[in-house]
C-alpha positions as CSV (number, residue, x, y, z in Angstrom):
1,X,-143.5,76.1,-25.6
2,X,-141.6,78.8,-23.9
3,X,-139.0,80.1,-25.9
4,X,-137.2,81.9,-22.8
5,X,-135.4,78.7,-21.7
6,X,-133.1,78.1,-19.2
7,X,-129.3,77.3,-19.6
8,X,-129.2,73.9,-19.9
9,X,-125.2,71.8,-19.8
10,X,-124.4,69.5,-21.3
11,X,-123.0,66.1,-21.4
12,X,-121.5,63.7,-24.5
13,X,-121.2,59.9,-25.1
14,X,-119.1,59.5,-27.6
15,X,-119.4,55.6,-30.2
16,X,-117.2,54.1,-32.7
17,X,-120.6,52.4,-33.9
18,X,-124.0,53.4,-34.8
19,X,-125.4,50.6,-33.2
20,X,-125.2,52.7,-29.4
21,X,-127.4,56.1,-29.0
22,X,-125.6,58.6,-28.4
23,X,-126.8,61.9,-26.1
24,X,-125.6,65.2,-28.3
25,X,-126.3,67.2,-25.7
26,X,-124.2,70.6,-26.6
27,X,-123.4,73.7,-24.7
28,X,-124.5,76.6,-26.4
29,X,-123.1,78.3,-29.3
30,X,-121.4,81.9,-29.1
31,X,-124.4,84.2,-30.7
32,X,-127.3,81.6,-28.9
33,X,-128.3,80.8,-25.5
34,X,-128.6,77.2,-25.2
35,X,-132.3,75.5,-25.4
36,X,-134.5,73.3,-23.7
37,X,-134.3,70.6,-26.5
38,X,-131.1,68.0,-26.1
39,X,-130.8,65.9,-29.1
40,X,-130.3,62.6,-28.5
41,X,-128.3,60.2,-31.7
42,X,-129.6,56.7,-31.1
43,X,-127.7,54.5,-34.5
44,X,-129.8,52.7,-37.1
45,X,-127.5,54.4,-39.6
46,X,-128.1,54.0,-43.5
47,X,-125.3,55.2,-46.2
48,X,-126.0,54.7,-50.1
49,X,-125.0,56.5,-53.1
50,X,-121.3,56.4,-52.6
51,X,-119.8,59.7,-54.4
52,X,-123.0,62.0,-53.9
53,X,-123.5,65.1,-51.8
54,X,-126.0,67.2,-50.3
55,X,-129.2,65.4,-50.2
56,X,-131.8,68.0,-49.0
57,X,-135.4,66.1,-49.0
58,X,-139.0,67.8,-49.3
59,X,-142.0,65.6,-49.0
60,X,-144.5,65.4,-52.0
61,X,-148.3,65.5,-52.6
62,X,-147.9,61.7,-54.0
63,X,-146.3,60.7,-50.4
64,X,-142.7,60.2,-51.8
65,X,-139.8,62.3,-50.7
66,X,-137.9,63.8,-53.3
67,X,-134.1,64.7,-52.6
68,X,-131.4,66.2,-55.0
69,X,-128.1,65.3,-55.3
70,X,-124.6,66.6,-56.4
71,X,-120.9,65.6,-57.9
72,X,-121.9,62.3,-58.6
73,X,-124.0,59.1,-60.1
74,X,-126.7,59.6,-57.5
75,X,-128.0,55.7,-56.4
76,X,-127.4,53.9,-59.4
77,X,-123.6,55.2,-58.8
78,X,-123.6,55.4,-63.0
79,X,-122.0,58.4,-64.7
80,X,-121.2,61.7,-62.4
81,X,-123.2,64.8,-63.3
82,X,-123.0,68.2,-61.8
83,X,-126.6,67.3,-59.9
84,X,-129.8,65.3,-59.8
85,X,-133.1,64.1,-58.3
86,X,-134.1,61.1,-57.1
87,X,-137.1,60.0,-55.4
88,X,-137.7,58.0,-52.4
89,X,-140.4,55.9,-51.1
90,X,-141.7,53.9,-48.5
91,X,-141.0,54.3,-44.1
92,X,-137.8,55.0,-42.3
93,X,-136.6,51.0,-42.6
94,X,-137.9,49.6,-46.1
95,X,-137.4,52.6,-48.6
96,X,-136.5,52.4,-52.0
97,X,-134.4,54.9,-54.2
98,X,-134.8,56.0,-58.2
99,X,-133.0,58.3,-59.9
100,X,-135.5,60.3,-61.8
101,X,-133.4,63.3,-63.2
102,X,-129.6,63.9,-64.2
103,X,-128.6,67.0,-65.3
104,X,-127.2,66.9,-68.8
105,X,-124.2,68.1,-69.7
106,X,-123.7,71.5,-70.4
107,X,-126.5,72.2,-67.2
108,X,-125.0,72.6,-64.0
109,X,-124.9,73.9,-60.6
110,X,-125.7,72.9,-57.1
111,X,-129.5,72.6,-55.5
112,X,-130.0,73.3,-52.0
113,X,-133.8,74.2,-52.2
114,X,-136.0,71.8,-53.0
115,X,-139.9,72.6,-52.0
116,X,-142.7,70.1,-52.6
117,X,-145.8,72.5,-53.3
118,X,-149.3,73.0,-55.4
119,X,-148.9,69.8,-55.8
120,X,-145.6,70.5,-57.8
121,X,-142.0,70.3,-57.2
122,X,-139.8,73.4,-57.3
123,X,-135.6,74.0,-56.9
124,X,-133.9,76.6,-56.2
125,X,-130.0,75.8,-58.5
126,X,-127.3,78.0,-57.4
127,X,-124.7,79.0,-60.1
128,X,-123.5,76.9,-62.9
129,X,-120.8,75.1,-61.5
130,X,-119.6,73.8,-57.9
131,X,-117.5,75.8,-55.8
132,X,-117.1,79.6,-56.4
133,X,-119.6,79.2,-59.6
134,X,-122.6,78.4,-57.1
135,X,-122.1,82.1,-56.2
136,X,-123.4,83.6,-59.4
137,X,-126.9,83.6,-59.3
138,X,-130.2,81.6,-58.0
139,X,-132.6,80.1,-60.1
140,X,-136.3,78.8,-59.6
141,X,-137.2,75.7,-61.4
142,X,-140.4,73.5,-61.5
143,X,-141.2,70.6,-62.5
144,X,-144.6,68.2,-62.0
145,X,-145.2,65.3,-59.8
146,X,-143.3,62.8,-62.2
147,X,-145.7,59.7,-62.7
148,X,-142.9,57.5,-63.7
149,X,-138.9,58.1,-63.5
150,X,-138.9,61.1,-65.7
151,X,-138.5,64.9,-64.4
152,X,-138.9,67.8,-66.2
153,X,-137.3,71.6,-65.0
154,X,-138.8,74.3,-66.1
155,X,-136.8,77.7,-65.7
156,X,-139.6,80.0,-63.8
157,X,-137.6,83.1,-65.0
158,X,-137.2,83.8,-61.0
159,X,-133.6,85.1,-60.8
160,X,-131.6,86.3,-57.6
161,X,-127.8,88.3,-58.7
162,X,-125.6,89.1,-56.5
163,X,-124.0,91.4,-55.0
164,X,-127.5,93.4,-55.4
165,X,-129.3,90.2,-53.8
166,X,-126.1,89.2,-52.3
167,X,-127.1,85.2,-51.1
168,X,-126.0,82.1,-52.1
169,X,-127.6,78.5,-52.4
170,X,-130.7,78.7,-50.1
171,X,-132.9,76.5,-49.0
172,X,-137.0,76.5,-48.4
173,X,-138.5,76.1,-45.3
174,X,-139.9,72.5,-44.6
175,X,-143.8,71.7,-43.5
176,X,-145.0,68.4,-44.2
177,X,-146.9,66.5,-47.3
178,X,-147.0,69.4,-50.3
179,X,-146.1,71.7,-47.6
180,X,-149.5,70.6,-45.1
181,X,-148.8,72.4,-42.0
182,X,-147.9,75.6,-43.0
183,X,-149.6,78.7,-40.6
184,X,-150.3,80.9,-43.4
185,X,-149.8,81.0,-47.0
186,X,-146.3,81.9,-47.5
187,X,-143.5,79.7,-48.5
188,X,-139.9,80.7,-47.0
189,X,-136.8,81.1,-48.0
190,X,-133.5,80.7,-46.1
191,X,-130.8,82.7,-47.4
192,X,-127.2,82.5,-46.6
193,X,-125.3,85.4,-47.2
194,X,-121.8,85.6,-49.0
195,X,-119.7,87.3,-46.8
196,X,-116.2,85.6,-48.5
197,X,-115.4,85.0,-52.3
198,X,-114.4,81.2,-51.5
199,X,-116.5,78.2,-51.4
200,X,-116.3,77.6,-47.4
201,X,-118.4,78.9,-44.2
202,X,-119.2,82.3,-44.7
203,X,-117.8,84.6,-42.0
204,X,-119.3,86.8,-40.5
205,X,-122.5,84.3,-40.5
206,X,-125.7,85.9,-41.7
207,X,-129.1,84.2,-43.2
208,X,-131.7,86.1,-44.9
209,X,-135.4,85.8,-44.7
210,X,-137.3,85.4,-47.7
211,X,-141.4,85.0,-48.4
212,X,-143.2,84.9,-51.2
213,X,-147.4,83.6,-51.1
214,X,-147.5,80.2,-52.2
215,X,-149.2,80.7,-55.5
216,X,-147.3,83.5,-56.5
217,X,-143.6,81.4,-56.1
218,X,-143.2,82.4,-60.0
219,X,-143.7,86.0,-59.4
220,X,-140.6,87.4,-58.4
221,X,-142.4,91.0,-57.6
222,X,-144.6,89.4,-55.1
223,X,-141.2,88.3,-52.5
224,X,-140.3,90.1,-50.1
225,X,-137.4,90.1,-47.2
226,X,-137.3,90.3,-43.2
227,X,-136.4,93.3,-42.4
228,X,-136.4,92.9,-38.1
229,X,-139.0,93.5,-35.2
230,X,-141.2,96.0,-34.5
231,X,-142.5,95.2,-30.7
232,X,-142.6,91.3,-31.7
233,X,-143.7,91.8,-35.2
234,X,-141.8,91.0,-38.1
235,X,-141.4,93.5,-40.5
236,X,-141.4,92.9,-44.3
237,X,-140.3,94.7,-47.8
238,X,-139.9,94.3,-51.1
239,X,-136.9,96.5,-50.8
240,X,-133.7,93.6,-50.8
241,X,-131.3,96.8,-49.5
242,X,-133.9,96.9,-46.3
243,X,-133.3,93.5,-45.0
244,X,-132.1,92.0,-41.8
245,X,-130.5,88.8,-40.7
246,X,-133.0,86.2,-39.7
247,X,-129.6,84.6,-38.1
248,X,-126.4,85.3,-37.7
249,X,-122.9,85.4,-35.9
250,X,-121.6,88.1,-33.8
251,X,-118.4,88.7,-35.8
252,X,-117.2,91.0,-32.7
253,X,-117.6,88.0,-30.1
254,X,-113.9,86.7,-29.5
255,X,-115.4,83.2,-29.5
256,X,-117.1,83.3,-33.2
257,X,-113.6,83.9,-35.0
258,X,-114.0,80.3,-36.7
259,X,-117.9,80.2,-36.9
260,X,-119.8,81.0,-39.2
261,X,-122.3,80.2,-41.9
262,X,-122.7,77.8,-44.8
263,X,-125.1,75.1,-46.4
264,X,-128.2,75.3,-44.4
265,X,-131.7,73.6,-43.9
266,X,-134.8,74.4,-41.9
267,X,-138.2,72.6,-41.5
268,X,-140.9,73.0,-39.2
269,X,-141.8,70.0,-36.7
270,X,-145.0,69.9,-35.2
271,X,-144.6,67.1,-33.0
272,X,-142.6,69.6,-30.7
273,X,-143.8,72.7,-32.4
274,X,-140.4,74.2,-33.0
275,X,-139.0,75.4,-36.4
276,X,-135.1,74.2,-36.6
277,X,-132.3,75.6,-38.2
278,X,-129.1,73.2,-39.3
279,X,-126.0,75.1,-40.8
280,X,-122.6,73.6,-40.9
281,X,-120.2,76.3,-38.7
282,X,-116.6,75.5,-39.5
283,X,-113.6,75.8,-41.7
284,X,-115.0,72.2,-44.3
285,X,-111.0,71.4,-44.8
286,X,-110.6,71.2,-41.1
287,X,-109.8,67.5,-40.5
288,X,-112.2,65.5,-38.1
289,X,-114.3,69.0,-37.3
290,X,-117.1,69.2,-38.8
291,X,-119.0,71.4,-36.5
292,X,-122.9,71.2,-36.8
293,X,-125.0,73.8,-35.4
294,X,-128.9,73.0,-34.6
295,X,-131.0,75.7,-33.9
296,X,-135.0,76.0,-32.8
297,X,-137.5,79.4,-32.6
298,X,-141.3,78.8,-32.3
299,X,-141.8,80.9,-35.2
300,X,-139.6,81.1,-38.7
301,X,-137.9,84.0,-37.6
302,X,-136.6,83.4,-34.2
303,X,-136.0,83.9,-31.7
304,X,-133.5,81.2,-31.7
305,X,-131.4,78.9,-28.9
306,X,-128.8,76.7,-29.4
307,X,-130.5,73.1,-29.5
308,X,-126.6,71.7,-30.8
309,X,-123.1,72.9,-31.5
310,X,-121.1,70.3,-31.7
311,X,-117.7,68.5,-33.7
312,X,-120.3,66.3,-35.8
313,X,-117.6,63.5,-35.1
314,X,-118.1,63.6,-31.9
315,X,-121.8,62.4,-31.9
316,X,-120.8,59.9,-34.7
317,X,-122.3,61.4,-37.4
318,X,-118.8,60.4,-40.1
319,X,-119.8,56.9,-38.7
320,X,-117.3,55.4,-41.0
321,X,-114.5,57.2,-39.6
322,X,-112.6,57.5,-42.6
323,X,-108.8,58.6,-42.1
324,X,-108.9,59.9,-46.0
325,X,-111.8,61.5,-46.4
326,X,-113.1,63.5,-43.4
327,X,-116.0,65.3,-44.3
328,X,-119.5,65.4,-43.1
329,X,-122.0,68.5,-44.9
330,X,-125.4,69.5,-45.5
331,X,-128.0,68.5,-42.4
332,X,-131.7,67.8,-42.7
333,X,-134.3,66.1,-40.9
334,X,-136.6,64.5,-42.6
335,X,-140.9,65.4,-42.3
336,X,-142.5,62.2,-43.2
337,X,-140.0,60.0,-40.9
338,X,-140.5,62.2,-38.2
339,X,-142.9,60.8,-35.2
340,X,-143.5,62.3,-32.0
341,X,-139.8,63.1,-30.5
342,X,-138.3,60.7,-32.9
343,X,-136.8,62.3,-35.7
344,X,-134.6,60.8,-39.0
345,X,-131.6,62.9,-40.1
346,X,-130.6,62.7,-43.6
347,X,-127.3,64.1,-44.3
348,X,-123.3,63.6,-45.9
349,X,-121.2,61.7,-44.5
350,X,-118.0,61.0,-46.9
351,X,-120.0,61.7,-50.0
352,X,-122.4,59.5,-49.4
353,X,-126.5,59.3,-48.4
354,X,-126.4,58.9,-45.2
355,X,-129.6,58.5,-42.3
356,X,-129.7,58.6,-38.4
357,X,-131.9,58.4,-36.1
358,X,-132.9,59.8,-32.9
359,X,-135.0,61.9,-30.7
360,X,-135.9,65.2,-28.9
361,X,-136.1,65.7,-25.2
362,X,-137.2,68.4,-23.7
363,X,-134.9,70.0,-20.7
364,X,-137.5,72.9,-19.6
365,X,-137.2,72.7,-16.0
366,X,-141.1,73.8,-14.5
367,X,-140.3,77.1,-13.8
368,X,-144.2,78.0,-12.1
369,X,-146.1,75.8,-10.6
370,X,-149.4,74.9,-12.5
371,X,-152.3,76.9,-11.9
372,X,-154.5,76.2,-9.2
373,X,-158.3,74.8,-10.7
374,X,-160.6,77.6,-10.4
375,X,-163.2,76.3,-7.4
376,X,-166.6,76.2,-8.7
377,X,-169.2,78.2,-6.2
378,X,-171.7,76.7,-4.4
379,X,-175.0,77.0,-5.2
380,X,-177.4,79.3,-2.8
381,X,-180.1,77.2,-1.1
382,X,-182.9,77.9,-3.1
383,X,-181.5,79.4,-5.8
384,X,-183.1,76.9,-8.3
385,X,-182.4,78.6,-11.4
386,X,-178.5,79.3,-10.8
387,X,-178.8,82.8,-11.7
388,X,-176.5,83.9,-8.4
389,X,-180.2,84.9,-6.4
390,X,-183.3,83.8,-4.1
391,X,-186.0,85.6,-6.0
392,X,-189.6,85.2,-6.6
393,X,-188.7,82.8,-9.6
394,X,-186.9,80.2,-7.5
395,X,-190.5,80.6,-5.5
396,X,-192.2,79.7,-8.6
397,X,-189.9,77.0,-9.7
398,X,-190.6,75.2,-6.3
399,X,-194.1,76.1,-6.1
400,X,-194.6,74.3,-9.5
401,X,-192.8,71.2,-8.4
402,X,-193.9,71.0,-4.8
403,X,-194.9,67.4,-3.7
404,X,-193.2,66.1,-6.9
405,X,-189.5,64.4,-6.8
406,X,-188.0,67.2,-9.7
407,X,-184.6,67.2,-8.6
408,X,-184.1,70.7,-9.6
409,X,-186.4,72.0,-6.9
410,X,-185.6,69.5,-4.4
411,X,-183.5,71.9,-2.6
412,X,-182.1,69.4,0.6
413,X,-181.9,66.3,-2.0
414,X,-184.5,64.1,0.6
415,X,-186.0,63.3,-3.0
416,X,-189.1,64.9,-2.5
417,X,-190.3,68.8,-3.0
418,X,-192.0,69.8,0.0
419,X,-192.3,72.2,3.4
420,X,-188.5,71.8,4.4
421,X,-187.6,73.0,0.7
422,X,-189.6,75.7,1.2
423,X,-188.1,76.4,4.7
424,X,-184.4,76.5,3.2
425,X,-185.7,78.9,-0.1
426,X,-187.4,81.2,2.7
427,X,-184.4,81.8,4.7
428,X,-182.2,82.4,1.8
429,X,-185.0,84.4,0.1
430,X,-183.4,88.4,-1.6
431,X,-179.6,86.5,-0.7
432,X,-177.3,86.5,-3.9
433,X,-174.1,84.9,-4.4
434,X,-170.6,87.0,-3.4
């Protein structure tokens, strides 16, 4: 798919209830030319887990989904914990939900990342606390595929500290079952810079790149950072002072004054072979704007367009709009749901787990037409052995055939190899094909 797309408008239907699609059809954001993809909202909306957030998902060797969860009792809505795990199973319309993990007390923080991989799971937990404490450091955790409703961590001893590694709660990059999918061997990291000491959309906007080979995720030597393009090709170092926004905001554009960056989530779809790029964009204590920005690249570093930028109210994604609470955070689409263009979004919406579905269309106007079929040429008369001559070893060919019915020597197709084949290879004889 191109990725030099066209400017595409866009139009809106607004709903009151999920029941109606809804076209989210956005124009484009102020650092990204708008896409060929429209996102279209069509309902079937799911909520659960009142008094959780977050809910990032990854999709296991074992065919569950695993998702974390924070500030609350996770779907048994029992006692709130700083975060948790819980694992779900089964389609898009008959899934079930178990908590598997709570952090104890004393063991806190926020998880953003959550990667299914080697047939393990792994999290990346952000500080020790919930607002400003999720900017202290990043820690890598494993833990095995849990056979029953138990989950272990297991501190790796891979440690980001900023302001040296100066990024805050990312997130991996999505493929499908225990990362299936993937191009190459690298697991990626998405990075969102801290640009503000407060717990709110980071402004300017940057993301960091990060890769590290998929069996060496508990090496923290072996990572390395994007550090730009060189003629098309990304450019890579161990060096964290080197690197380069994979994505970011124009903090000199007059337009970008209130965007920026904050919890964010990528994954990979390969139904339309894009990679997408969610981040939330706005002030979180604005009431009723909630803006959601949906991004897609053909490859994990860009270049990107502007698939959606939009008040997430507007496209009724707080469904249950609440005059109290008016939040709506942390966007994901979900691998296993997805099919074809149709894709399941699992998100926040007042706290709670919340799923919506829709699809993809793409806008790409033709811009050549197709390529004309390349004629095939027509044979010489009496060139027998298509080798682009009438030479002594069509003579042969014919001569061994004559007064048979071989169709390869029949040269005028009367079904029979005789004088008048012979005729038509004479008068062609030393010609060869243009």
């Amino acid at each position: 798919m191109a990725y030099k797309l066209p400017v595409i408008l866009f139009s809106l239907i607004l709903v009151f209830l999920s029941s109606f699609p809804v076209t989210a059809q956005a124009p484009q954001s102020p650092s990204y030319p708008a896409g060929s993809l429209s996102v279209n909202f069509t309902g079937n909306k799911k909520f659960d887990a009142s008094g959780s957030d977050n809910w990032p998902i990854t999709w296991a060797a074992d065919d569950n989904q695993y998702t974390t969860f924070g500030d609350g009792g996770g779907f048994d809505e029992s006692a709130t914990v700083s975060f948790g795990v819980a694992r779900i199973s089964g389609n898009k319309d008959t899934y079930t939900k178990t908590d598997i993990y709570e952090s104890p007390i004393g063991f806190t923080g926020k998880i953003y990342g959550i990667l299914a991989a080697n047939n393990q799971l792994y999290f990346l937990k952000c500080g020790d606390g919930s607002e400003l404490s999720n900017f202290k450091y990043i820690k890598l955790y494993k833990a095995a595929i849990p056979v029953n409703d138990q989950l272990e961590l297991i501190d790796t001893g891979v440690q980001f500290n900023p302001p040296v590694e100066n990024f805050f709660c990312p997130s991996f990059l999505q493929y499908g079952k225990d990362y299936a999918g993937a191009p190459d061997n690298y697991v990626y990291i998405y990075a969102p810079e801290i640009s503000l000491q407060v717990w709110n959309v980071q402004i300017p906007g940057k993301i960091s790149l990060l890769r590290v080979p998929k069996d060496q995720i508990e090496t923290k030597s072996s990572y390395e950072y994007f550090a730009g393009m060189n003629s098309g090709t990304p450019m890579w170092t161990n060096d964290v002072s080197l690197r380069q926004p994979v994505f970011s905001f124009d903090s000199s554009c007059p337009s970008c004054s209130d965007s920026g960056i904050m919890r964010t989530s990528v994954s990979y779809n390969p139904f339309i072979n894009r990679y997408l790029l969610i981040t939330q964009q706005v002030d979180r204590y604005q009431a009723n704007n909630g803006h959601i920005g949906i991004y897609d690249a053909p490859t994990p570093w860009g270049p990107w367009t502007t698939t959606l930028y939009k008040n997430a109210w507007d496209i009724s994604l707080n469904g249950m709009m609440s005059s109290k609470v008016v939040r709506t955070v942390y966007w994901n689409f979900s691998n296993k749901w997805a099919n074809g263009n149709n894709f399941v979004l699992v998100y926040t919406d007042r706290d709670n787990w919340s799923t919506i579905e829709g699809n993809f269309t793409d806008l790409t106007p033709s811009s050549t037409p197709p390529p004309s079929p390349t004629p095939t040429p027509t044979p010489l008369p009496g060139d027998i052995n298509l080798d682009g001559s009438v030479n002594q070893d069509d003579y042969t060919m014919l001569s061994n055939s004559y007064t048979t019915a071989d169709p390869g020597a029949d040269i005028n197709a009367d079904g029979i190899v005789n004088l008048l084949d012979l005729t038509l290879l004479s008068n062609n004889f030393t010609n060869i094909l243009p």
